[in-house]
VODRENBA-954908 format. One record per residue (C-alpha): residue number from 1; residue in one letter; x, y, z. Coordinates in nm, 2 decimals. Layout:
N
<NUM; "A"; <X; Y; Z>>
...
//
This chain:
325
<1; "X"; <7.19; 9.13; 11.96>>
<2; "X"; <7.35; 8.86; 11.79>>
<3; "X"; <7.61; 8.64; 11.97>>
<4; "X"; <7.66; 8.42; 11.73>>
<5; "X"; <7.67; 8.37; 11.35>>
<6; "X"; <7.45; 8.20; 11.15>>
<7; "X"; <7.53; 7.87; 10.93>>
<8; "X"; <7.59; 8.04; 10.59>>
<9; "X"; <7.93; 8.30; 10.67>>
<10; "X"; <8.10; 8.06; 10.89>>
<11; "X"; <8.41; 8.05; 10.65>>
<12; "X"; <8.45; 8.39; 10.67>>
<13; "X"; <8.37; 8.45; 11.06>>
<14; "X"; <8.61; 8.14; 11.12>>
<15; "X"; <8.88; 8.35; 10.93>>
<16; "X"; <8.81; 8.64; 11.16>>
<17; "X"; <8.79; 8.44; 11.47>>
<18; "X"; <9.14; 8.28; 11.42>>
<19; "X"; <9.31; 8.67; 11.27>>
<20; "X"; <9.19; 8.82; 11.65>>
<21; "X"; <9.34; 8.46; 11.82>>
<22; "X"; <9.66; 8.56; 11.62>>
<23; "X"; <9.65; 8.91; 11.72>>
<24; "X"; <9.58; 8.85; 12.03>>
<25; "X"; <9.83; 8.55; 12.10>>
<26; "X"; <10.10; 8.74; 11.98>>
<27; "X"; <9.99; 9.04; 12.16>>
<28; "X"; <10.00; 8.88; 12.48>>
<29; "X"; <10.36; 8.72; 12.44>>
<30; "X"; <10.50; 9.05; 12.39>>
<31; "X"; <10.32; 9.23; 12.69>>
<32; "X"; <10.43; 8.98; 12.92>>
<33; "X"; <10.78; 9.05; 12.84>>
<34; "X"; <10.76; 9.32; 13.13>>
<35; "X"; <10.55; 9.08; 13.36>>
<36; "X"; <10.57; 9.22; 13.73>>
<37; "X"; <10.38; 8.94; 13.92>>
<38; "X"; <10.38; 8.60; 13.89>>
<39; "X"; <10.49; 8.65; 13.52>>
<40; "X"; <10.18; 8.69; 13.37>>
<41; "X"; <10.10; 9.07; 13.53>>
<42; "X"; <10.22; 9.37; 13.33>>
<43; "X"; <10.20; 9.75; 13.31>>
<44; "X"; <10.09; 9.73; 12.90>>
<45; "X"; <9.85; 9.47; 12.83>>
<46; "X"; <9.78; 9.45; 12.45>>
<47; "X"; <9.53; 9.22; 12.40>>
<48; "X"; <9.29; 9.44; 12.59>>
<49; "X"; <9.34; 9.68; 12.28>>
<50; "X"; <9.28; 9.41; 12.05>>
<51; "X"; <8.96; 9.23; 12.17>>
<52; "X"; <8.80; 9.60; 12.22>>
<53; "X"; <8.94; 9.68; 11.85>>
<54; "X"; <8.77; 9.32; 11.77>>
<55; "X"; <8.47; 9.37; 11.90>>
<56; "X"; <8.44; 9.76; 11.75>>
<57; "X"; <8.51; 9.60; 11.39>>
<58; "X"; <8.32; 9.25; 11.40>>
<59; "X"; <8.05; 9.32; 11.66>>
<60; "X"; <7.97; 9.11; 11.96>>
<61; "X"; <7.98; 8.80; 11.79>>
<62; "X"; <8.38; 8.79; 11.77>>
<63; "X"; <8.36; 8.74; 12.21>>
<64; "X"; <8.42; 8.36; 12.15>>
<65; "X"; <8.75; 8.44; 11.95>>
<66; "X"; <8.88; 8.67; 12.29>>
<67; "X"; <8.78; 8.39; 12.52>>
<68; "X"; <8.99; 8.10; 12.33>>
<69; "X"; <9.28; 8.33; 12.30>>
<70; "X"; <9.30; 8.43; 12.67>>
<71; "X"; <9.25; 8.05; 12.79>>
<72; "X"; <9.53; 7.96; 12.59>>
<73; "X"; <9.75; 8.27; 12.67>>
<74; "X"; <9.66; 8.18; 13.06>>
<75; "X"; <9.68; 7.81; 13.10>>
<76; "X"; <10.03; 7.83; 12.94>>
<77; "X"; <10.15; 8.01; 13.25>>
<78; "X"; <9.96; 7.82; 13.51>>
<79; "X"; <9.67; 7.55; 13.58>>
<80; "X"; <9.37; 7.51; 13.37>>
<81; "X"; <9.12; 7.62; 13.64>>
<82; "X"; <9.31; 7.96; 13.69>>
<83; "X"; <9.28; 8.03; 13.33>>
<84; "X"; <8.97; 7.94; 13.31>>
<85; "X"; <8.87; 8.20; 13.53>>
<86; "X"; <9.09; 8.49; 13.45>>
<87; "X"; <8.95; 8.40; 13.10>>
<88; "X"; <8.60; 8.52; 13.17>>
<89; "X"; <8.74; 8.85; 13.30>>
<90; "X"; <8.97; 8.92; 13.05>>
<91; "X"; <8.66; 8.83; 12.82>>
<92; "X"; <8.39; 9.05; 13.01>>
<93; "X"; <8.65; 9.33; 13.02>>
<94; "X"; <8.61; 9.40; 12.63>>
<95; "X"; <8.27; 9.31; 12.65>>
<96; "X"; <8.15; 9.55; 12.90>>
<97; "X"; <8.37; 9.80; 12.75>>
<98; "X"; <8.24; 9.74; 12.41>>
<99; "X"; <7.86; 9.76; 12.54>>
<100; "X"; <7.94; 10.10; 12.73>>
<101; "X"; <8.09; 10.29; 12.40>>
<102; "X"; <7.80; 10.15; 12.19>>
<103; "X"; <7.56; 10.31; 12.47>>
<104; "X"; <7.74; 10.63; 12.39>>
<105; "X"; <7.76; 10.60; 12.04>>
<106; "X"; <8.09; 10.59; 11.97>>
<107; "X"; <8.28; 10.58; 11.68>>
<108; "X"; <8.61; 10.43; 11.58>>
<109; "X"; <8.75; 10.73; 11.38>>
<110; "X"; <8.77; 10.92; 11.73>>
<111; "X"; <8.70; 11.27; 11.52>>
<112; "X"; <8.50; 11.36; 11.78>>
<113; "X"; <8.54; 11.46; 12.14>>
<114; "X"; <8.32; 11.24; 12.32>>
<115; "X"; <8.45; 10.97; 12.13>>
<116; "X"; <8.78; 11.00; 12.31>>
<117; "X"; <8.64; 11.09; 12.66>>
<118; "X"; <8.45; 10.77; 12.54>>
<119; "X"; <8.75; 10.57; 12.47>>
<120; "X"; <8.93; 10.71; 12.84>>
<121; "X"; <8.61; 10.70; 13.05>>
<122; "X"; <8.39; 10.41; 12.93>>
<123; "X"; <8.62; 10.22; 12.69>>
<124; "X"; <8.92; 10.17; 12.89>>
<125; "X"; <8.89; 10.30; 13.30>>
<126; "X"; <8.56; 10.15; 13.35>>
<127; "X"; <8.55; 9.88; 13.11>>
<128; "X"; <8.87; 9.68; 13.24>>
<129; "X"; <8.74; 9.72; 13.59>>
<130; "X"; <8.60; 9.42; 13.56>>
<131; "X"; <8.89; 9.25; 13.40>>
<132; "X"; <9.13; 9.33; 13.67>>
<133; "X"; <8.87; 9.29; 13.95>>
<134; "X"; <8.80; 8.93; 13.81>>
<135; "X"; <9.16; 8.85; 13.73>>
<136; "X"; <9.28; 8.92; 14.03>>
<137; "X"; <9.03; 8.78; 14.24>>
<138; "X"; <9.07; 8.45; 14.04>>
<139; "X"; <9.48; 8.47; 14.13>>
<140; "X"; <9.37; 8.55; 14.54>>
<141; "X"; <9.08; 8.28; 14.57>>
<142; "X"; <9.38; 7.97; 14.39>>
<143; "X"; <9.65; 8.14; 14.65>>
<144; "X"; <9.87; 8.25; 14.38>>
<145; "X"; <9.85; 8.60; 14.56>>
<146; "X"; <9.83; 8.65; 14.91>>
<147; "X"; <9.56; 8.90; 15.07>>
<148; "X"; <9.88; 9.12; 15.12>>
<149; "X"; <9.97; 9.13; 14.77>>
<150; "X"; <9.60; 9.15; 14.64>>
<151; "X"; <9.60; 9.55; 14.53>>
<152; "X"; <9.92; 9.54; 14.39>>
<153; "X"; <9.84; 9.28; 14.14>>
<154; "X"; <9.53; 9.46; 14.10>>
<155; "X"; <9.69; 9.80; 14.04>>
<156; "X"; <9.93; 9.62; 13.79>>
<157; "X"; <9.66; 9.44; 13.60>>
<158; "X"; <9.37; 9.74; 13.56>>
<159; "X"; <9.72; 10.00; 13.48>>
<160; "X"; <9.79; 9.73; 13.22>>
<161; "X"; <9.45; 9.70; 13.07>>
<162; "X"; <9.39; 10.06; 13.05>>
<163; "X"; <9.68; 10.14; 12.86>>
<164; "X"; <9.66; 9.87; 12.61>>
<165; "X"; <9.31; 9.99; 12.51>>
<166; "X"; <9.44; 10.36; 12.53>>
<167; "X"; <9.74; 10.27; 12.32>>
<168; "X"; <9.64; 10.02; 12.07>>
<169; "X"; <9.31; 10.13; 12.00>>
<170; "X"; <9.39; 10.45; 11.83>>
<171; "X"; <9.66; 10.29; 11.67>>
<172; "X"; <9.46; 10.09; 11.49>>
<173; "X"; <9.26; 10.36; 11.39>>
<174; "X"; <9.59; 10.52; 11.27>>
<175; "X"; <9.67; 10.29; 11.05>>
<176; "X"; <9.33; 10.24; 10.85>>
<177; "X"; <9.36; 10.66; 10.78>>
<178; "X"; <9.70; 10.60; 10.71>>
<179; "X"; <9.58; 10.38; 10.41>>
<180; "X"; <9.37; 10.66; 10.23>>
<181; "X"; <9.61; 10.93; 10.24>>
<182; "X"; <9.93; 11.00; 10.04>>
<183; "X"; <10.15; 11.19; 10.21>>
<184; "X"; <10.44; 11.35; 10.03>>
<185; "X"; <10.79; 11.34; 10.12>>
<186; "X"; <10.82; 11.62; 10.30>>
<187; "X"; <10.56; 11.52; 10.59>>
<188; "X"; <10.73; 11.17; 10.57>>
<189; "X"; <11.02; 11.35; 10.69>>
<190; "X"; <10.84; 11.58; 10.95>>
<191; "X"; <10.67; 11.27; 11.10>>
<192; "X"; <11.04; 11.04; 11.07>>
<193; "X"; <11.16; 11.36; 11.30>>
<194; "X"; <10.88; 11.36; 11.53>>
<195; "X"; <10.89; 10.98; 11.60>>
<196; "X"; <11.25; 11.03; 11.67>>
<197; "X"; <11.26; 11.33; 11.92>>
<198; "X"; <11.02; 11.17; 12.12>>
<199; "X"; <11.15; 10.83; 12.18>>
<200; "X"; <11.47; 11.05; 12.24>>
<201; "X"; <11.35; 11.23; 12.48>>
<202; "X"; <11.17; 10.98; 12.69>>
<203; "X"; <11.44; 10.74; 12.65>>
<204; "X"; <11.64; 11.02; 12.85>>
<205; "X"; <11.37; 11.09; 13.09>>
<206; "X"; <11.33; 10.71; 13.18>>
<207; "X"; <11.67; 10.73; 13.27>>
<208; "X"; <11.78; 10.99; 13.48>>
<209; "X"; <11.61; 10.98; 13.83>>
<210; "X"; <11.49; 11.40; 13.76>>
<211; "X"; <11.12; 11.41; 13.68>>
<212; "X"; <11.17; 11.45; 13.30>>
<213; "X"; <10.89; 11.25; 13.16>>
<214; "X"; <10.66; 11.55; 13.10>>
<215; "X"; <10.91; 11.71; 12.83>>
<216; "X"; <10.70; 11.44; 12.60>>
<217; "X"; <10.39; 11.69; 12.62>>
<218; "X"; <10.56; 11.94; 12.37>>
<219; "X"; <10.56; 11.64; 12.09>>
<220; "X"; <10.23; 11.51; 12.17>>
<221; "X"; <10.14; 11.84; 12.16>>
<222; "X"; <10.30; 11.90; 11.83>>
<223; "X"; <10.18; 11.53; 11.67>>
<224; "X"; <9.80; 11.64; 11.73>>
<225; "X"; <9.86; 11.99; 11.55>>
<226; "X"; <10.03; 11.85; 11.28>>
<227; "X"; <9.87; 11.49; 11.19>>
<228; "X"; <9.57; 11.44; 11.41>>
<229; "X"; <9.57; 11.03; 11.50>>
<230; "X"; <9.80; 10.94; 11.29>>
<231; "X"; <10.04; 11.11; 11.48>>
<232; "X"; <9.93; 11.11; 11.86>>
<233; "X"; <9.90; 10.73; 11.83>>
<234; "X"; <10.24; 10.62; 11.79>>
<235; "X"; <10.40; 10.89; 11.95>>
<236; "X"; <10.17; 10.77; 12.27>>
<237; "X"; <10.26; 10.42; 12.22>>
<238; "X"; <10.66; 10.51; 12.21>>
<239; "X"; <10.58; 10.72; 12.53>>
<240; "X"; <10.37; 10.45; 12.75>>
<241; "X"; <10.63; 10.12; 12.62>>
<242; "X"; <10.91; 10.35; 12.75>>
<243; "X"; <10.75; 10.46; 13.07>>
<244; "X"; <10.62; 10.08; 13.12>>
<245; "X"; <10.94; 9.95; 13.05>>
<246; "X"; <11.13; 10.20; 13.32>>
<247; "X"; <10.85; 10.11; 13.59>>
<248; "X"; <10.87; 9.75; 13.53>>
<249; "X"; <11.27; 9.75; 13.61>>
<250; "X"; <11.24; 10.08; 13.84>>
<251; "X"; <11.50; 10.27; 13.66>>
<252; "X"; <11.46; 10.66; 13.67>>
<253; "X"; <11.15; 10.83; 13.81>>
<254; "X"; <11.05; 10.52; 13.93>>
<255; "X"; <11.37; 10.40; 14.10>>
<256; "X"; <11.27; 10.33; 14.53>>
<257; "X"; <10.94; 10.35; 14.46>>
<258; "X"; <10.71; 10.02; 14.57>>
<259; "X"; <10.52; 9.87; 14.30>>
<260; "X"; <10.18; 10.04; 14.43>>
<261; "X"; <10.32; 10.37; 14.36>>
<262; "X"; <10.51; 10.26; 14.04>>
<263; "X"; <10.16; 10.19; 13.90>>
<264; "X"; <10.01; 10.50; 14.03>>
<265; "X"; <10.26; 10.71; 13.88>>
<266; "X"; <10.29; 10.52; 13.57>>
<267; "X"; <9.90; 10.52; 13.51>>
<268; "X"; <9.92; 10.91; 13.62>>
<269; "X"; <10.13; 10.97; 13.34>>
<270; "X"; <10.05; 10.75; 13.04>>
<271; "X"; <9.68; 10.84; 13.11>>
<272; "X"; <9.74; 11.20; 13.12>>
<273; "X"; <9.98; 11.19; 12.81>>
<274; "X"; <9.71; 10.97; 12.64>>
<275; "X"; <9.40; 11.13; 12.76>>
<276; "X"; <9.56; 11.46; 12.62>>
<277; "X"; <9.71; 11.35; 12.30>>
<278; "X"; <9.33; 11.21; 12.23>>
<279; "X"; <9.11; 11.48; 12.34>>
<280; "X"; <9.33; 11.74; 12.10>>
<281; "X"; <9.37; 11.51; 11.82>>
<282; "X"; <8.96; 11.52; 11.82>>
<283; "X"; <8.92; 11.88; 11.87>>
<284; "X"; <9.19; 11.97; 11.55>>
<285; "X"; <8.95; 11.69; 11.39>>
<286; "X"; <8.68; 11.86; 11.48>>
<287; "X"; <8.81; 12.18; 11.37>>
<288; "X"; <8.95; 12.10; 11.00>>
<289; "X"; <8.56; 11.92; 10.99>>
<290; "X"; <8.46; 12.22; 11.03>>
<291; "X"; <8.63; 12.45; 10.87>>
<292; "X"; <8.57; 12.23; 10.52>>
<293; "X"; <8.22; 12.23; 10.59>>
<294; "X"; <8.22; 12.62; 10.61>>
<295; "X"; <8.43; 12.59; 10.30>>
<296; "X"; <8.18; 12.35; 10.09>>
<297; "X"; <7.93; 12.58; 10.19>>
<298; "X"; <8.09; 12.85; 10.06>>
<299; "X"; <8.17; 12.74; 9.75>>
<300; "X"; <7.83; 12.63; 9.66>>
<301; "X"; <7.68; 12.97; 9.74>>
<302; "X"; <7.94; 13.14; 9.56>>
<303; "X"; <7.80; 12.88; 9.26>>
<304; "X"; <7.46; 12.96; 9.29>>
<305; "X"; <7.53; 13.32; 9.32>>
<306; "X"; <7.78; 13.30; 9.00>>
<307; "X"; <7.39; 13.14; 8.83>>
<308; "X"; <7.17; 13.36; 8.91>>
<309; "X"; <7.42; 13.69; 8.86>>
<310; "X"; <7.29; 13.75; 8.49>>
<311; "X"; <6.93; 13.78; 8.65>>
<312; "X"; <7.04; 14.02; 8.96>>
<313; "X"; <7.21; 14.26; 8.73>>
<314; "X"; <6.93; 14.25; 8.48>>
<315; "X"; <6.69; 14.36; 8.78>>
<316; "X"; <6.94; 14.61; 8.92>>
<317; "X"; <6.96; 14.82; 8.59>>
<318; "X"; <6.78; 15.11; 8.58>>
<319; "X"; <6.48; 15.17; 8.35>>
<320; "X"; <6.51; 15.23; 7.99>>
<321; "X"; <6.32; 15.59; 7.92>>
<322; "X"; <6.04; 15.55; 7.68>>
<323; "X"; <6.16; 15.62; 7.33>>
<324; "X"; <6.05; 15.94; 7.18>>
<325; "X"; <5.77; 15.95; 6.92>>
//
């Protein structure tokens, strides 16, 4: 297991080390733009997504870039020995998750389906147990949160993590099979109308205080069918930002609620939209595998067959009587 790099690539691992601090960074400011406790607790985390997507491409090795971004991120919204230990949660977070889908053998094109009860079970819900456990512990022990206030901001943070490894995570993976296709205009189109209808209708369904969030299923439903990943993923990310944004100012379905059951309902629905959108995406995937296995197959018996035909009909003839003398 190698932690850290040797002498000769540094220039290169810098490069990568600063790109996840960027990513990160930048990942961060925008999640806490729906902070719900003490400003630095959100419903959508993303740089959980992108140190897990860090350590999935660059190996273990890239921990020390995740551990400089989230001590910066965290000692600019409070004191340095705060940060310092919300730092090594929101570092063994990642971590743990990483080690867990490498047990199980993961891998990052999610084309199978235990790599995306991977991604939910391991990846995400147990992997950032540790990160909200330790980050929240860290905000109880400096008295930033009261014993009171203790699962709340726990709720908040592990809800936050989750999602952001749920989200961005197969986004990524979205975009780098986005890159080796060329879709034509017509399933430019079909995906322009997709994107649409759903942020319409959960735009709508954050909105009116009528349980309406579930009409998403039907697109998610129809993204999966229709482009695997590459169309779950956003449509997932539209749906959890929108149902984030709505629990973090308690407009619609979440209007009255306290912020315990904000989080439980939000996490009930943006893991159940995400878990679903994943698991079918991998099973078409799995399919279409499939099927152009059975395919190949196919067409290289029908080639050996086409060889060899000369010779079976030869065989099949029947015999030549003996010419007459």
């Amino acid at each position: 297991m190698q932690l850290l790099p040797s002498l000769r690539p540094w220039g290169p691992y810098a490069a990568r080390l600063l790109l996840v601090v960027a990513c990160y960074y930048l990942g961060a400011r925008l999640g806490l733009l729906q902070a719900l406790v003490n400003d630095q607790v959100t419903p959508l985390w993303p740089p959980t997504g992108v140190a897990l997507l860090a350590l999935l491409l660059g190996g273990l090795r890239m921990w020390p870039g995740i551990a400089v971004a989230a001590f910066a991120v965290n000692a600019s919204l409070g004191d340095l020995g705060t940060a310092a230990l919300i730092c090594v949660g929101n570092t063994l977070g990642p971590v743990v998750g990483f080690l867990l889908l490498r047990r199980a053998g993961f891998r990052l094109e999610v084309d199978r389906t235990r790599d995306a009860l991977s991604l939910v079970l391991l990846g995400a819900f147990a992997g950032m147990l540790v990160s909200a456990t330790v980050g929240s512990g860290a905000l109880l022990v400096t008295g930033v949160v009261d014993g009171a206030g203790f699962w709340s901001t726990w709720s908040v943070w592990w809800t936050g993590d989750v999602l952001g490894v749920l989200v961005f995570v197969p986004l990524a993976q979205a975009a780098r099979s986005l890159r080796r296709c060329r879709p034509t205009s017509r399933r430019w189109a079909e995906a322009v109308a997709l994107l649409s209808s759903t942020a319409a209708v959960m735009a709508m369904a954050t909105v009116v205080d009528i349980r309406l969030m579930y009409l998403v299923f039907p697109f998610l439903i129809w993204a999966a069918f229709r482009f695997q990943h590459m169309g779950t993923a956003p449509c997932a990310l539209i749906a959890a930002v929108l149902a984030a944004r709505a629990a973090t100012w308690a407009t619609g379905p979440f209007e009255g609620l306290e912020l315990v059951v904000r989080m439980v309902t939000l996490q009930a629905f943006n893991g159940t939209a995400v878990t679903t959108a994943l698991l079918l995406s991998a099973v078409i995937a799995e399919r279409n595998a499939a099927r152009s296995a059975i395919e190949r197959t196919v067409a290289q018996l029908s080639e050996v067959v086409s060889q060899y035909r000369p010779l079976l009909s030869r065989d099949l003839l029947p015999p030549r009587p003996p010419e007459a003398r």
